[in-house]
N, C-alpha and C positions, 0 to 999 in steps of 0.2 A: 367890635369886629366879629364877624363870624367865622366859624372856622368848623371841619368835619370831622367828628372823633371815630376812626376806624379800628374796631378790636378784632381784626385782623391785619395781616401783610397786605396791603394794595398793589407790591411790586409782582407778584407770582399771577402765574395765568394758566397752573393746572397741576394737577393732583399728583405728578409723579416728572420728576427730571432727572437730564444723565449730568454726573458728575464721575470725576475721576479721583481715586482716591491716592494715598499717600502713595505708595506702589506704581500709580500711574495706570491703574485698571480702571475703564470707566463702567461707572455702577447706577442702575436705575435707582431715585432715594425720594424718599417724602420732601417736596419742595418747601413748606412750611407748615409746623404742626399747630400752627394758632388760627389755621384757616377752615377748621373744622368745627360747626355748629351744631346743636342740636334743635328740634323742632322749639321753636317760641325764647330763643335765646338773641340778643341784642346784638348785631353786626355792626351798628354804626348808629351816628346820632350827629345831627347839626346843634352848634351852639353859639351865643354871643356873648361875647365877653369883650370887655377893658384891655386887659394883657393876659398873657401866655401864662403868668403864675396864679391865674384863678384858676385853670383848667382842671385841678385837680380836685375841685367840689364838684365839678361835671362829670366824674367817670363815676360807671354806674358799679355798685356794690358785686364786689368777686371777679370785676377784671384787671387783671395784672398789667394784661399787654394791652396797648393798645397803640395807632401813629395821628398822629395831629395834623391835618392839612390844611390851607385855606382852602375856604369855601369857592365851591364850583358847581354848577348845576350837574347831578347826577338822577339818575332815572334809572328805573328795577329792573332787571330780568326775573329769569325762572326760579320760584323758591325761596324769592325775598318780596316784600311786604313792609309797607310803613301801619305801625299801628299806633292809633290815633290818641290809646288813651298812657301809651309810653313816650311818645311823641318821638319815636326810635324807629329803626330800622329793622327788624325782626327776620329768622327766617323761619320757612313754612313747615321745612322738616328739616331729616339729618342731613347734613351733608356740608361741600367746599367751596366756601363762600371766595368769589374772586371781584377783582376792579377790572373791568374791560370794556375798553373805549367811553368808559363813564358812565357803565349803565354796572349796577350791583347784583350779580348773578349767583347760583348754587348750582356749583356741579354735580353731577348725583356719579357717587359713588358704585355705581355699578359696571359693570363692567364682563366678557363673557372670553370662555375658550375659544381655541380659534375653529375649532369644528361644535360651538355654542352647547358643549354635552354638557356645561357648567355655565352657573350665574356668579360671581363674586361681589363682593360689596367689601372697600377697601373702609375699614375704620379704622378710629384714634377717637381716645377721649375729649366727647368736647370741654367747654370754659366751664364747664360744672358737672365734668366727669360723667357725663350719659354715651349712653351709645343706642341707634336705632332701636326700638323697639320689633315684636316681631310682629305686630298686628300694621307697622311701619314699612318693613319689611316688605308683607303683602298689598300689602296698599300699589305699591313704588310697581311690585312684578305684574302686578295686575295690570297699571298701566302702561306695561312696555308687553305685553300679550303673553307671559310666559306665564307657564300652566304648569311647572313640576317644580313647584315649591317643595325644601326641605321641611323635614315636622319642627313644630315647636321645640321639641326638646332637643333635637339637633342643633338647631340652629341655639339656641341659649345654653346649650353644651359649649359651644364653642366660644360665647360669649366669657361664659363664666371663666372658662381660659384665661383669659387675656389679664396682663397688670395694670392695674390703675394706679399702682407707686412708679412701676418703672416702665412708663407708656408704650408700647411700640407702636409700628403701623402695622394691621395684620390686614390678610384679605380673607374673608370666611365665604365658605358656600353657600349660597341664597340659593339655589335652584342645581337640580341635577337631573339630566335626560338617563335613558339607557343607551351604553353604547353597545353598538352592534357586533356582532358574534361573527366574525370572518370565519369562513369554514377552508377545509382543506380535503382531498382525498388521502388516506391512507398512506404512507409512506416506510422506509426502512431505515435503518440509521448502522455502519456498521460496527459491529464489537471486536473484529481486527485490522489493523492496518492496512492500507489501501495503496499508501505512497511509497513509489520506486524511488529507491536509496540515487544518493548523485552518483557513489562510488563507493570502495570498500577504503577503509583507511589503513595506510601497513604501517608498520612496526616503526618506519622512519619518520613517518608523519606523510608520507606522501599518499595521493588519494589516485587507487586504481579503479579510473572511470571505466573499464570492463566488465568489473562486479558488483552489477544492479540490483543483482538479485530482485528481476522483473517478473519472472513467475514466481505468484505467492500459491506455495502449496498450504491445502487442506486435507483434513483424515476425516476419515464417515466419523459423526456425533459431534464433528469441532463447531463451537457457537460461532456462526457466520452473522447474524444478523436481529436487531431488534426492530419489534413491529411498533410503528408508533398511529395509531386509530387516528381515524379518518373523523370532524367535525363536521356537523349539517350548519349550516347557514344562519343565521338570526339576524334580521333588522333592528336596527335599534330607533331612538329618535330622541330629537334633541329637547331643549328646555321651553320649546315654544309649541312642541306635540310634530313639530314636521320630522316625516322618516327617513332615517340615513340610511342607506340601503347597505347592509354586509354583500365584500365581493370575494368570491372564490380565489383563495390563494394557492399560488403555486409553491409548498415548501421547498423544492429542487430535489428531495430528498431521492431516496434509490428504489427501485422492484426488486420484487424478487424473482429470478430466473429461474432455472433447471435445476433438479437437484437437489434445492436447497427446501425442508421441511420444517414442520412443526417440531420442537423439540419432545411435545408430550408432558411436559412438567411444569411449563409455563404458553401459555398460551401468545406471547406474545417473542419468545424466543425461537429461531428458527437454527437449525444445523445442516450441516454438509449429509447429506443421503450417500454420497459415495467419497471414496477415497479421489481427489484430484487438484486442480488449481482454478483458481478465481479467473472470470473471465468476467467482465465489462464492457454491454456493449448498450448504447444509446440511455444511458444508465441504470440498465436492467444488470444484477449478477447474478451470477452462473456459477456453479460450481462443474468444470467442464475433465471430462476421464483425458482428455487429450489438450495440451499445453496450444495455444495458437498463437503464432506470431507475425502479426497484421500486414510484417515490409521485412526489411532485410534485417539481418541479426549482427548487427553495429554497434556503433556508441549510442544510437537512443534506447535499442535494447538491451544493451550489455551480452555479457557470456549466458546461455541458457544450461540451466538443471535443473531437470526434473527427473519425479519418480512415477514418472508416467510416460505418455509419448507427447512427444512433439511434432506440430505442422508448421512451417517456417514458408509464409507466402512469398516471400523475396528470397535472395542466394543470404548465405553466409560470407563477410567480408572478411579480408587477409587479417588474418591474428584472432580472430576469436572462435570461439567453442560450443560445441552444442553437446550438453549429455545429457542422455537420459535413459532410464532403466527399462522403457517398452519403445516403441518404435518411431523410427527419424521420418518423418517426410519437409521432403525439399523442394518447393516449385520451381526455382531458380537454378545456380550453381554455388559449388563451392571452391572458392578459390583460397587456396594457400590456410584452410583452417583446419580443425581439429572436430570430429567428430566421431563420440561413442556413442552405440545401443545396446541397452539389453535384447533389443528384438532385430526387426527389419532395418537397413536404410536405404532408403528411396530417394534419389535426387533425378529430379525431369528435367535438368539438365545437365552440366557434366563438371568433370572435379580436375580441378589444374591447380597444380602453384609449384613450389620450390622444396624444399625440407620441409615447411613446416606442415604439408597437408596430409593429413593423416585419419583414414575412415579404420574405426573396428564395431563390428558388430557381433552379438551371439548369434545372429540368425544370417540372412539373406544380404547381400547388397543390390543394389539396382543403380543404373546410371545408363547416360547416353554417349559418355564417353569418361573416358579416365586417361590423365596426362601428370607427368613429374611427381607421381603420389604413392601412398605407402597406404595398402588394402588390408585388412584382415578379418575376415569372415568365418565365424562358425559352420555357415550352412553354403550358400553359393554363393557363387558372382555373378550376373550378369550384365550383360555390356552390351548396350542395342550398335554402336561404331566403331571401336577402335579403345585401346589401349594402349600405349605408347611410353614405354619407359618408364615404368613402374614396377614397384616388388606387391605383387599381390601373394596372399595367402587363404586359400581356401581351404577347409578341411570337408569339400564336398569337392563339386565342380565349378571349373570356369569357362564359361563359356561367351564369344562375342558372336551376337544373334545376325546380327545384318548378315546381307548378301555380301557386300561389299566391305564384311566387316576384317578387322586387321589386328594382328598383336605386334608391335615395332618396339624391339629394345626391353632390357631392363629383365629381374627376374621373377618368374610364375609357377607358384608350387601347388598344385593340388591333388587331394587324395586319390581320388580317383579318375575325375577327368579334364582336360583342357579341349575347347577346342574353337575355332574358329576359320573362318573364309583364306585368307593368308595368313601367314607365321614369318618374319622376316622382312630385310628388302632386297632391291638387287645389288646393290651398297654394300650389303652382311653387315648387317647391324646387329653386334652382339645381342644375341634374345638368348637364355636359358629359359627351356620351360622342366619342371620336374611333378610325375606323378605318383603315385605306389610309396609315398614315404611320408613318416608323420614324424617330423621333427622333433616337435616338442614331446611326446611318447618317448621316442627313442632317448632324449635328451636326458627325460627322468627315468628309462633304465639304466641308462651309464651312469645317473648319479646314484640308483639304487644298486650297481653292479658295485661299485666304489666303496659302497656303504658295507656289501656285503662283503669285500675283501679286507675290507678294515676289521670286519668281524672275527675272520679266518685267522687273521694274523694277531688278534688279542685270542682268540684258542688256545696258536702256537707256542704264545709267549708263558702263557698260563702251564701249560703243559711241558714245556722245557723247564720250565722254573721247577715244578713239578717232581722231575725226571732229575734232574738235578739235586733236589734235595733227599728226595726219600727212596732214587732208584727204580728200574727199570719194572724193579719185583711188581711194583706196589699197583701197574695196569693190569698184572695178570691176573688176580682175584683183590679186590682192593678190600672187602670184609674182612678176610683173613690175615690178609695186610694190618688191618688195620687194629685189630685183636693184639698183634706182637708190638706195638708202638707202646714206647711210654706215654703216659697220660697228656705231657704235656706236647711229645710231637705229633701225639695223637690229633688235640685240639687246632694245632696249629694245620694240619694235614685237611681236618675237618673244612678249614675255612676255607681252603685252594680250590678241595672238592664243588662247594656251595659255588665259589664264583667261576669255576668250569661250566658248572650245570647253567648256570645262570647265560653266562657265553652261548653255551651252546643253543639255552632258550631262543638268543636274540638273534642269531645266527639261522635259526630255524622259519622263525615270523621273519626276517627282511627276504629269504629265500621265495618263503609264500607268497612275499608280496611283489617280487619280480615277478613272476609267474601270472598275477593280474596283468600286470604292466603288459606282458608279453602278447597275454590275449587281445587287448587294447590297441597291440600291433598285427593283430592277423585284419584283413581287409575283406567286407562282405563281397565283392565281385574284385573283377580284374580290373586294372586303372588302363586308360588309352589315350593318346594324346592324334586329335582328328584334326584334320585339315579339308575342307572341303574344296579350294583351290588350289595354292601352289606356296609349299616351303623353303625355303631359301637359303644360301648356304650362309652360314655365319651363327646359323640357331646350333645349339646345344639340347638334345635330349636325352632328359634321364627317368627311366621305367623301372622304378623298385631302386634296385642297385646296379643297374646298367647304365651303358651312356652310349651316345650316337651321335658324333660331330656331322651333321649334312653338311655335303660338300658338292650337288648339286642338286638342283632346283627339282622338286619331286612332287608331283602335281595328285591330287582326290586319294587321298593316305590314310589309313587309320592304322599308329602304332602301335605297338607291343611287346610284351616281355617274352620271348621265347622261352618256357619253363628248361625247357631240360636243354637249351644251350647257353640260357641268360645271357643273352644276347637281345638286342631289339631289332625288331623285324616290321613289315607293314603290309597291309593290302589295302584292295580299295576301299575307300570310305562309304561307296555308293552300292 
């Protein structure tokens, strides 16, 4: 009977299958390693025999494996070969001999990346431990058109790898293109933090979403940014000579804005030119002298500080805060918040809220209206409408500019001058206005008047103790006094003296320095409080240290302190 000796698996139909392994992870794995030939090595052979236990004088010398089938007519594919004088089945070269639809084939082990920059060629030792040669090798790429064959010694470098005791299946590289050289333009990377915080965290754990700490300040020299060079372009091409063409990438990365320079020490580090904060705009940064705030100063901006100035393009919403050390500008309003300057604040449109709004500046205010709010200005006020129940404090003038402008309600102190369109309503709505007096001056004479009584009276005490111990004698010449003392009430006499002197030192500088204080309080011109239309009764004026209840309605006024009757008096404003 005849029957077909296969020294391979006939069940397998390709070089590589998914299985899943103990874990349940499915894993790509060598389908069978007995299906791997080398060139002129035996795949199969028909034979006749008796019975099945002769079959073993039929297997050819050095194969272990083999499967016994009845006989069926089978026909070649690619890579096998009956040779005539083995009376076998042979194949032509290396590679994975398969059974498919009864025709005996060789899969060629080659195989390519998926953008073809590589040739692979999967091996395993064949039935007599060979692996492709490399004149094999070339053979095989030649006929599949590929033209960047690896050198000999690579490729048998990698041979030489591999265990013939303890086989694996490896894939080595038969071919390799260049790959192509993406280029980029030049970009920035930054070397400080970028990202506005969610919130500050307190003490309890709880997180106040007001401080973002959304302006990030910088100082002239601070490292802002590193340069990362810009790549030209390079084509590459693949294993077969066709060109991949490199495409211009966009790394996303950042420019460099205003401001921001060479460091001088490294050519590729850039710093802050001036003292200010980061601005980011269409992903160019900026080191910018003035803070910008793109919308309204919220919860997506948090509380603003800076040490610089700020432009704030929306209003300031109820409860938060804007400080900062050079000047405020407001496009919008402020309602119900808090805002310091070291310099000017400028709001274009107007300030309302309850307790909690509260403007102080060193310099100037500006606004188009002021409502329920608490002012305090180093330099002046001014007020394009109206004012309305508020304590302002200037230590220049206030003035509300319109025609039709008005102060209603609340109380207004300035050094020198107040003035505005109406003062009052017909209602008399309590308004205090006060000029010619600087509170806080006077404040810290009284406490240096205090200081200095305090002085006086450790003098006294010094000096009755004094007077007390050694006598009345001892002021009238105290040398000579001091000559008839014994030695030791001498000493003791000695010490009183020292801390008299010392009194009366201290007593002397806090004098002097009321005397500052005092000059502080003289006023370069006279203060006047102007009405250009009509005052009303219910306001309260006070010029220096006088006071003036109106108590009917007094129309184009400009007041004053009558020097030598200290009284207030008025003429016309016009």
């Amino acid at each position: 009977m005849k029957k077909i000796i296969f020294y391979f698996d006939p069940t397998v139909q390709s070089i590589l299958v998914k299985k899943k392994n103990a874990s349940g992870e499915v894993k790509t794995v060598l389908s069978s390693k007995h299906n791997f030939f080398a060139e002129n090595e035996i795949v199969a052979r028909v034979v006749d025999i008796n019975d099945e236990s002769e079959i073993a004088r039929y297997i050819d010398d050095g194969y272990d494996y083999y499967k016994l089938l009845d006989y069926f007519s089978i026909s070649l594919g690619r890579g096998v070969r009956f040779d005539e004088s083995l009376k076998a089945y042979v194949s032509s070269y290396y590679g994975f001999v398969v059974l498919k639809d009864g025709k005996i084939q060789l899969l060629s082990p080659l195989s390519y990346s998926k953008d073809k920059l590589y040739a692979y060629y999967y091996v395993y030792p064949s039935k007599f431990n060979s692996f492709p040669s490399y004149k094999e090798i070339v053979e095989v790429l030649h006929v599949e058109n590929v033209v960047y064959t690896v050198s000999q010694e690579r490729y048998e470098k990698q041979i030489d790898s591999l265990s013939k005791e303890n086989p694996q299946l490896a894939r080595v590289i038969v071919a390799e293109g260049k790959a192509p050289v993406n280029g980029y333009d030049e970009y920035f990377e930054p070397l400080i933090s970028l990202e506005k915080k969610v919130g500050k965290v307190l003490s309890d754990g709880r997180i106040d979403y007001k401080e973002q700490e959304s302006i990030i300040q910088v100082q002239k020299n601070q490292e802002i940014l590193k340069r990362i060079p810009g790549v030209k372009s390079q084509d590459g091409f693949d294993v077969f000579g066709d060109k991949i063409a490199a495409v211009k990438e966009d790394k996303g990365g950042l420019k460099k804005g205003d401001n921001i320079v060479q460091s001088g020490f490294d050519d590729t580090i850039y710093i802050a030119a001036i003292d200010g904060c980061i601005n980011i705009q269409n992903n160019k940064v900026s080191v910018l002298p003035m803070a910008v705030i793109p919308g309204d100063v919220d919860l997506d901006s948090g509380n603003i500080q800076f040490n610089g100035s700020v432009k704030v393009l929306g209003s300031v919403k109820p409860g938060f805060k804007v400080h900062a050390d050079g000047d405020v500008f407001i496009d919008g309003d402020v309602d119900n918040a808090y805002i310091y300057s070291g310099g000017n604040i400028s709001v274009k449109m107007g300030v309302v809220g309850k307790d909690g709004t509260r403007l102080i500046a060193k310099g100037d205010v500006f606004a188009k209206f002021i409502q329920n709010s608490k002012i305090e200005a180093g330099g002046n006020v001014v007020v394009a409408d109206s004012i309305i129940n508020c304590d302002v404090l200037s230590y220049n003038t206030i003035e509300v500019t319109g025609k039709n402008g008005k102060i209603i309600g609340g109380k207004l102190v300035a050094l020198y001058e107040i003035k505005s369109a109406t003062i009052g309503t017909q209602t008399e709505t309590p308004t205090t206005l006060t000029v010619g007096r600087n509170f806080a001056v006077e404040e810290e004479l009284n406490k240096k008047r205090g200081e200095i009584k305090i002085a006086r009276e450790r003098i006294e005490e010094i000096t009755t103790t004094m007077k007390m111990q050694f006598g009345e004698e001892l002021f009238k010449n105290v040398k000579e006094y001091l000559k008839i003392l014994p030695p030791q009430k001498k000493q003791k006499c000695l010490v009183f003296i020292n801390d008299l002197n010392k009194a009366n030192a201290a007593l002397q500088k806090l004098i002097e320095e009321s005397w500052g204080i005092e000059e502080r309080l003289k006023l370069e011109r006279e203060p006047f409080i102007i009405v250009k239309g009509r005052i009303f009764p219910g306001t309260i004026l006070n010029i220096k240290k006088s006071v003036r209840k109106i108590d009917t309605p007094i129309d184009n006024a400009k007041f004053y302190e009558d020097p030598e009757e200290k009284a207030i008096r008025f003429i016309s404003a016009i």
